[in-house]
N, C-alpha and C positions, 0 to 999 in steps of 0.2 A: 750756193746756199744749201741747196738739195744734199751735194753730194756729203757738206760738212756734217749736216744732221744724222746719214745715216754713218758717219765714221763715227761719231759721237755718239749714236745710239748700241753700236755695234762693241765700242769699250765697254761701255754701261753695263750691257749684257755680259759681256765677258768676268767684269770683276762679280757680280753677283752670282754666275755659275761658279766663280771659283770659290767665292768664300759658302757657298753652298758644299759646295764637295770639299774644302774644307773643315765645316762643322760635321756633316756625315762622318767624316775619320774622324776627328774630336769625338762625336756619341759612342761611335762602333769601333773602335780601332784604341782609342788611350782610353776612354771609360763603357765599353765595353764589356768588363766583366764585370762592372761596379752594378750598372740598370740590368747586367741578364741575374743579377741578384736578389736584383728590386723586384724585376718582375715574379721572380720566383716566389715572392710572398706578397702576391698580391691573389688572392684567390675568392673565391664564389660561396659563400656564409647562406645556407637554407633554412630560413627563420618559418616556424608554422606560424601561420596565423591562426590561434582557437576558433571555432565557431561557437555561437552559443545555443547551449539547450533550449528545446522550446519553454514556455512559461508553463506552470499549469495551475489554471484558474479554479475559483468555486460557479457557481450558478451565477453569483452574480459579477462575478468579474476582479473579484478579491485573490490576490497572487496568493497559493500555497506554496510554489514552489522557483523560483529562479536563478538566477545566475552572477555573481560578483565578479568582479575582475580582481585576482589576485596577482602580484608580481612575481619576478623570480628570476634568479641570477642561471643562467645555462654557461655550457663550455663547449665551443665549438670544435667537433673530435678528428677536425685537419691540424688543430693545434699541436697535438699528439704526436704528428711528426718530429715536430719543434723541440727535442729534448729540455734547452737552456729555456725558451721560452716559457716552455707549459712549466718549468721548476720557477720561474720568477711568479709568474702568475701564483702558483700553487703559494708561495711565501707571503706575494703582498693581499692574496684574500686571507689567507690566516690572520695576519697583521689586522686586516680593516673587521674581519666579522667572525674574528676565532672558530674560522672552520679547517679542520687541521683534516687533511688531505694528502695521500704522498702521490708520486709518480706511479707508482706499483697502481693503488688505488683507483686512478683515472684509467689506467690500460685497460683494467679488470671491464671496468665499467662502459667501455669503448661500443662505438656501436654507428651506423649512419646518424642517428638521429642527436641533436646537439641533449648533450647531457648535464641532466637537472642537479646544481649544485646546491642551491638553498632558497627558500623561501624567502620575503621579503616580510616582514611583520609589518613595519610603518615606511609613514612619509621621510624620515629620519634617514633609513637605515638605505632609500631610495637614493636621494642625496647624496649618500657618502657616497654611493657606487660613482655615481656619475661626477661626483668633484677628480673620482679618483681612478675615471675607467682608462685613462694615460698608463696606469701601472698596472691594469689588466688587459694583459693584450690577450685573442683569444675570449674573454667573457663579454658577455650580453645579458641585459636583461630586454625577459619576455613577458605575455602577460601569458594568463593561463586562467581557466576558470575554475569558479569555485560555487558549488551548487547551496543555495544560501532556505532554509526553511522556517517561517515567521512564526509556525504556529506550534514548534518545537516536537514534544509529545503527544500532542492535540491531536495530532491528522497524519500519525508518523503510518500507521499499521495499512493505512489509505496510498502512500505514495511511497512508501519506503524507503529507499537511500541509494547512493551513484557509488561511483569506485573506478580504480583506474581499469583500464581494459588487459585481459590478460592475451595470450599469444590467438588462442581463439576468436575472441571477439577482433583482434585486428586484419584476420582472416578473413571474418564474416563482413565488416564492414571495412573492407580495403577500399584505401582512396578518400573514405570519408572520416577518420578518425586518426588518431594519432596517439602515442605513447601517455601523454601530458591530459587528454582526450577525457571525458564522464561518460560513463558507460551505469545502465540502471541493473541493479544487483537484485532488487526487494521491492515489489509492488509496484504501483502503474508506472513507476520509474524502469521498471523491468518489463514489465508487459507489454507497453506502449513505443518502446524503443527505439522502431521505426517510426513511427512517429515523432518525437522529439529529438534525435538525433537530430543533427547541422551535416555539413560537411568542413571540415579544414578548408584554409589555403593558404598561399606560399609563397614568401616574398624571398625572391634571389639576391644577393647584395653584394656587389666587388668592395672587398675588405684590405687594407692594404699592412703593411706584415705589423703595425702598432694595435692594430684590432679597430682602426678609424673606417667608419663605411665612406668612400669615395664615391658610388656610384649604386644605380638596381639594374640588373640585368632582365631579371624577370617578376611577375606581381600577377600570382592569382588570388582573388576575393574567396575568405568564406561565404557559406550559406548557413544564415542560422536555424536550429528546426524549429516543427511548427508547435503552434501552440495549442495546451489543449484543455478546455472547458468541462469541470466535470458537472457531475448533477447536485454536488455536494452543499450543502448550505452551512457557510462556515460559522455561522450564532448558533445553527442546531449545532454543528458537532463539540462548540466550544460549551454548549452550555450544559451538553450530554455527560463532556467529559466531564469538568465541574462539578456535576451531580454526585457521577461517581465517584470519581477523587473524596469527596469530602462527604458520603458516606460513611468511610472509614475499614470500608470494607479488602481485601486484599489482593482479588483476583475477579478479573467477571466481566463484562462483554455487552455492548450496548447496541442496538438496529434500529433504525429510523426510516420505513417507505414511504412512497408515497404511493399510495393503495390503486389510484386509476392506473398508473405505468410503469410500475417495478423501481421507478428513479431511488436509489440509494442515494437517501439527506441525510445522514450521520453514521458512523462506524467506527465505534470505541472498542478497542479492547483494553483489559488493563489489566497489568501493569504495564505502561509503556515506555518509551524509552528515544532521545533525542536522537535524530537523524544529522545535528549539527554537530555531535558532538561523538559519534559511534565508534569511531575509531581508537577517539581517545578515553572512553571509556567501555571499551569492546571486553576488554577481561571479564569486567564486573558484572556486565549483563550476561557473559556466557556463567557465570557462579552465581548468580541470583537464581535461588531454587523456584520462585516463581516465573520464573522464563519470560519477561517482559519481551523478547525480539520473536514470542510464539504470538500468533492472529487469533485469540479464542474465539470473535466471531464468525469467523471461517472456517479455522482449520480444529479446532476441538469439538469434541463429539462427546456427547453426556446421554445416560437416560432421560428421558424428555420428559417423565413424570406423567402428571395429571393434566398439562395442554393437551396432550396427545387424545384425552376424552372428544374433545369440540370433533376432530376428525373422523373418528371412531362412531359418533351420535350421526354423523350425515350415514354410516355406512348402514347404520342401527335401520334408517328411517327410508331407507334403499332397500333395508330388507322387509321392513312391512310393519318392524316393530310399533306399536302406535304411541305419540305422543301425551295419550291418557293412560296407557297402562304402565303397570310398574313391578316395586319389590317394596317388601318391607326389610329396613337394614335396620340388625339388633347389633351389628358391629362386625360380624363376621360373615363368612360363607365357606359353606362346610362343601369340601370337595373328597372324595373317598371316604378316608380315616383321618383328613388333615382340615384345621380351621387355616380359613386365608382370613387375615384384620382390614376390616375399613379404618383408614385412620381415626376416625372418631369411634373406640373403643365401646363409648356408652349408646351406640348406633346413631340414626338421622329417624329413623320410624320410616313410613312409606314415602315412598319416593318415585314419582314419574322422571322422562328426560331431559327436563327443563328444571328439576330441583336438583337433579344429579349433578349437574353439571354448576349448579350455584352454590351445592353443597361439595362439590368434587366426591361426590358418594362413591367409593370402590366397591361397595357390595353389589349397587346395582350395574355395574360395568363387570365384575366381574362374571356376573349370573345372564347376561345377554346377552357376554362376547362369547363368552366360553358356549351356552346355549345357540345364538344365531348366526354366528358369524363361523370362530373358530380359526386357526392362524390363516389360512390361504386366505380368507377373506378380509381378517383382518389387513394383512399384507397388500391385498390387492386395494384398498382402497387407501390404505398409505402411500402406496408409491402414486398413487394418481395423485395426491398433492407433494407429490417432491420428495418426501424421504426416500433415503437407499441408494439414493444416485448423487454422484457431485453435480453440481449445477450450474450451466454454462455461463459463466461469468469472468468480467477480466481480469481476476486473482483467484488464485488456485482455492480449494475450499474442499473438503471432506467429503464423502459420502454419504458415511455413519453406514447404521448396521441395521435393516429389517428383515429379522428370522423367521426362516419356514424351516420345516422337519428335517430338508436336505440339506441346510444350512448347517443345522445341530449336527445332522451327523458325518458330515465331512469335516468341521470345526473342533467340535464336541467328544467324537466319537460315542456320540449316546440319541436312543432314540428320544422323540420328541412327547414330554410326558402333558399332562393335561396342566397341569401345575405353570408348565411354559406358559400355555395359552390362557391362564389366568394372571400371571405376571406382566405379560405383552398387553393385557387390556388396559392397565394403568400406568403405560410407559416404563413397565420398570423391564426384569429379566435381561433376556439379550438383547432387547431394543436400543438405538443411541438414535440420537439427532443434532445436528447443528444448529445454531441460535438461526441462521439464516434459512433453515428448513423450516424450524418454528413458524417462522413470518410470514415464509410462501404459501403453508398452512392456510394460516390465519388471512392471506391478502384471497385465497380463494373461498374462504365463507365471505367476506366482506363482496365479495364479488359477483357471486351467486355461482361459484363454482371456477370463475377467469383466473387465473394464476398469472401475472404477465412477468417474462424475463427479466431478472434484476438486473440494474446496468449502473455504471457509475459515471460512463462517459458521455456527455450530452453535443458535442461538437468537437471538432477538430478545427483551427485555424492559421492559414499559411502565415511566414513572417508578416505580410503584409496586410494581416487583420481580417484578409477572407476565406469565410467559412468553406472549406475542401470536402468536408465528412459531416454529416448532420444524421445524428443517432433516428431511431424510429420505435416505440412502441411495438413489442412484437409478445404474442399470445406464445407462452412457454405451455402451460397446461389446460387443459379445462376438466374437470369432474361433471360429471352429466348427472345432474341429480335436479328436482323440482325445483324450481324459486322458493315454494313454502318450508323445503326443509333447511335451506340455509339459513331463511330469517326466522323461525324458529332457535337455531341455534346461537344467529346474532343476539335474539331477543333473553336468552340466558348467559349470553356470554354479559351483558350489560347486569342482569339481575344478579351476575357473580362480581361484579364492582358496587353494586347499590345495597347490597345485604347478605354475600357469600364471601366466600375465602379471600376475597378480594377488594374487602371493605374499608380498607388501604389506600387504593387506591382512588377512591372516590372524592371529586371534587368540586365545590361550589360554583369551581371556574370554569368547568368543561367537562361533557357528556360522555366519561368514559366506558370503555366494555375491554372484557379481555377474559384470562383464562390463567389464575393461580398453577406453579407445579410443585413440588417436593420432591425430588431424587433422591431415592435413597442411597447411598452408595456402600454402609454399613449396617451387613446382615443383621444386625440388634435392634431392639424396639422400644427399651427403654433405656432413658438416661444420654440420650442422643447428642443434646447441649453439651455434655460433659464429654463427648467423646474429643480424641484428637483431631486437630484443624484438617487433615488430611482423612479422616472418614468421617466427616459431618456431610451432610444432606447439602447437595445443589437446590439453589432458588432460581423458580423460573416466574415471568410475568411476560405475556404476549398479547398484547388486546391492539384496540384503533381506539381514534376519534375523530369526528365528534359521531355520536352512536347514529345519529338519524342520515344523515348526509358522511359515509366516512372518506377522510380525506388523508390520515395518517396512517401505517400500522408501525407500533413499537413493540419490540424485543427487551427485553432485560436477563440476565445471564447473574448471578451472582457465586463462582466457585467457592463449593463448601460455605456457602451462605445461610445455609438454616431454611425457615420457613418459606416458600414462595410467597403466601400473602402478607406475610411480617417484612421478608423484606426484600425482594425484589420490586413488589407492588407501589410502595412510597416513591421509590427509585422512579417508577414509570410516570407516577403521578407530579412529581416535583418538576421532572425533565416538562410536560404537557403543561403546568401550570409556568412555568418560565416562558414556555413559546406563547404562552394567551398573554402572558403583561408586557413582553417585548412586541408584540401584533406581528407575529411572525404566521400565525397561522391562515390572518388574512390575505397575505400576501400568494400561498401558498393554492387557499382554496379555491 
């Protein structure tokens, strides 16, 4: 019995090796060159996977800036080999989404990286690919991202705009970014970079020669970057812009602090210009003569006018000048052989430095700068509140211009005449400032001399909602000057909104204070309305509120504006009375 089982088991085995090494020859031997054909088009498809940008939020957690999933037909570049292939392919995408393409075309474009054919518009056009990716061999679609901005114009000049990476930035950030990749070009989209940046990853895929995935080889995860919180409050900026838009005004520049810790709550420049849309309207804003993709509250620089008094009165009050004494202004002040004009031709009568400053008196500024001060001093106690130097902040921002003698005559080629330093006393001459030099001004009377760093970024947050980076309060300046000279000048900055140049301003709703400018930009004196748009007078308004307790300081900016009190000043007061009926202000204080 034994021995039958193992003859019997002994055939078994015999005809099973044989019809084994029979089908061996059958695979290897008669169809042999049929599967070493097969195999040859079976190869390994490197799909990125996008990471996503990080979000970036306002204060309170309201998206400004994110990420959409956009689709998109790629063409994988081993196809390339494929002559007959990559021509069928090339014919039935013509056919399905009239993209005409040739052979030449695709080589040109060749490259590692799977190359972008066309954009997906809809759900539609989704569809057909995949009813019909049997007759695309070789294409795939990917996703890809697409940086999406809700609040359009609003908060463009704040976060600015992405763009593909060029051969540098793939350089700089190898490993983490890709062809297809956002990369930040303009504002904190630019600035914060590292920060918001992801990393790519990369899914391997055996593809077999009709473009069918069979199998993954390999699969690395992106990381998407972090997110990031700013100080922003998106009702102030929205209601700022608002304001300004529908002034009617054409060009001009709006700042919103928060006086205890430099927190930048709004930041309008205008005219501005969609961050959704810039590409495709990229011509138009490069030939728009008022330069909507320029930052006026950062990057332009104006004579500062008549705010430049409030700074100037702590330097006055530094030097001994006293609060009771004064000048009488009959309208002018006679310097040599030349009258210099107070704007109010038919004069203010006498004036100490608390009416000066409600009156914007130039006579008497001009007769105490020029007398106690004089440019070095002037000079020296401007740059202690911030003018003349850019200022450390996470977008770029101007300097501007505070002249001393050596300035004139390296620039100039001309000495420094007295005439300067009567010019410099009411912001005008070769002085310039930024709307945001304005402000640090002003955030250091309100403060009794503290100037604190303006920041826009309040945290940083990894994908997973924990805070990484937590901003801090940091003292940018101080001015050493008495507590009583600054609330002195608070106390006029207020009496210049209650019954001075800035009467405009003033409102039922809230205790505001500030500080009227007029730039003149056109040597003329009269007829000024009538001049051309382009040498009319800049309007300035820089005050806080509320006057007792200040918790705000605003900027207003209005290019070729005309009067600062006419009309910058409404501007400040509309934007302040929007936040008291929205109770924005409580929230804030």
């Amino acid at each position: 019995m034994g021995r039958r089982n193992f003859i019997l088991f002994f055939v078994l085995s015999f005809f099973l090796y044989l019809a084994l090494l029979l089908r061996l020859f059958y695979l290897q031997v008669l169809k042999g060159e049929h599967y070493k054909e097969l195999s040859k088009r079976n190869y390994i498809r490197r799909r990125i996977i996008y990471s996503q940008r990080g979000d970036i939020l306002d204060r309170h957690g309201q998206r400004l800036a994110y990420d959409l999933p956009e689709y998109a037909i790629f063409l994988d570049p081993q196809i390339t080999q494929e002559r007959a292939i990559l021509d069928k392919t090339l014919k039935n995408l013509s056919e399905l989404f009239g993209i005409e393409l040739s052979h030449e075309d695709i080589i040109k474009r060749k490259s590692v990286e799977p190359i972008l054919i066309k954009k997906l518009e809809n759900q539609s056009e989704i569809d057909k690919f995949y009813n019909n990716s049997y007759r695309l061999p070789g294409a795939f679609i990917n996703m890809i991202p697409k940086r999406f901005y809700p609040f359009g114009e609003e908060c463009s000049h704040i976060l600015g705009y992405v763009g593909y990476p060029t051969e540098k930035h793939l350089e700089m950030f190898k490993d983490k970014i890709s062809h297809q990749s956002l990369v930040g070009r303009q504002g904190l989209e630019r600035s914060l970079e590292e920060a918001l940046q992801g990393s790519v990853g990369a899914e391997e895929l055996i593809v077999n020669a009709t473009g069918r995935v069979v199998g993954t080889y390999k699969q690395t995860e992106p990381r998407r970057g972090n997110s990031v919180v700013l100080t922003i409050d998106s009702r102030i900026q929205k209601i700022a812009y608002d304001v300004f838009k529908s002034s009617g005004h054409k060009a001009g520049a709006i700042l919103v602090l928060k006086a205890d810790s430099g927190e930048v709550l709004a930041l309008v420049s205008y005219p501005s210009y969609d961050p959704n849309r810039l590409y495709e309207l990229w011509d138009e804003y490069q030939k728009n003569p008022l330069r909507p993709l320029f930052n006026r509250a950062l990057q332009a620089y104006y004579p500062p006018g008549s705010v430049i008094k409030v700074g100037l009165a702590v330097g006055l009050l530094q030097e001994g000048v006293s609060p009771k004494e004064g000048v009488v202004c009959r309208g002018s002040f006679l310097m040599g052989n030349r009258n210099f004009y107070c704007w109010a031709r038919s004069g203010h009568g006498w004036e100490n430095l608390k009416g000066a400053i409600r009156d914007s008196c130039d006579v008497y500024f001009y007769h105490y700068c020029y007398h106690r001060l004089g440019p070095r001093k002037m000079e020296k106690i401007l740059r202690q509140f911030s003018l003349g130097e850019s200022v450390p902040f996470e977008l770029p921002n101007a300097s501007g211009i505070v002249p001393n003698p050596e300035w004139k005559r390296k620039n100039k080629k001309e000495p420094w005449y007295g005439g300067d330093t009567v010019n410099m006393s009411i912001g005008q001459g070769f002085l310039r400032s930024t709307l945001l030099q304005q402000c640090l001004m002003v955030m250091g009377i309100v403060n009794d001399g503290v100037i604190y760093k303006p920041t826009l970024v309040k945290e940083i947050r990894d994908p997973h909602g924990r805070v990484v980076w937590k901003n801090r309060k940091v003292v940018y300046k101080v001015v050493k000057a008495p507590p009583e000279h600054f609330a002195l000048v608070r106390e006029a900055m207020r009496d210049v909104v209650r019954s001075g140049t800035g009467i405009l301003a003033n409102s039922p709703m809230a205790e505001i204070a500030g500080k009227t400018g007029t730039a003149q930009v056109a040597g003329v004196s009269a007829g000024r309305k009538r001049l051309p748009y382009h040498l009319r007078d800049h309007a300035w308004f820089v005050g806080f509120y509320p006057y007792r307790n200040p918790v705000f300081i605003i900027g207003v900016l209005v290019e070729h504006g005309g009067s600062g009190g006419g009309v910058a000043a409404p501007i400040a007061r509309k934007i302040i009375e929007r936040m008291q009926m929205e109770g924005i202000h409580k929230e804030l204080a």
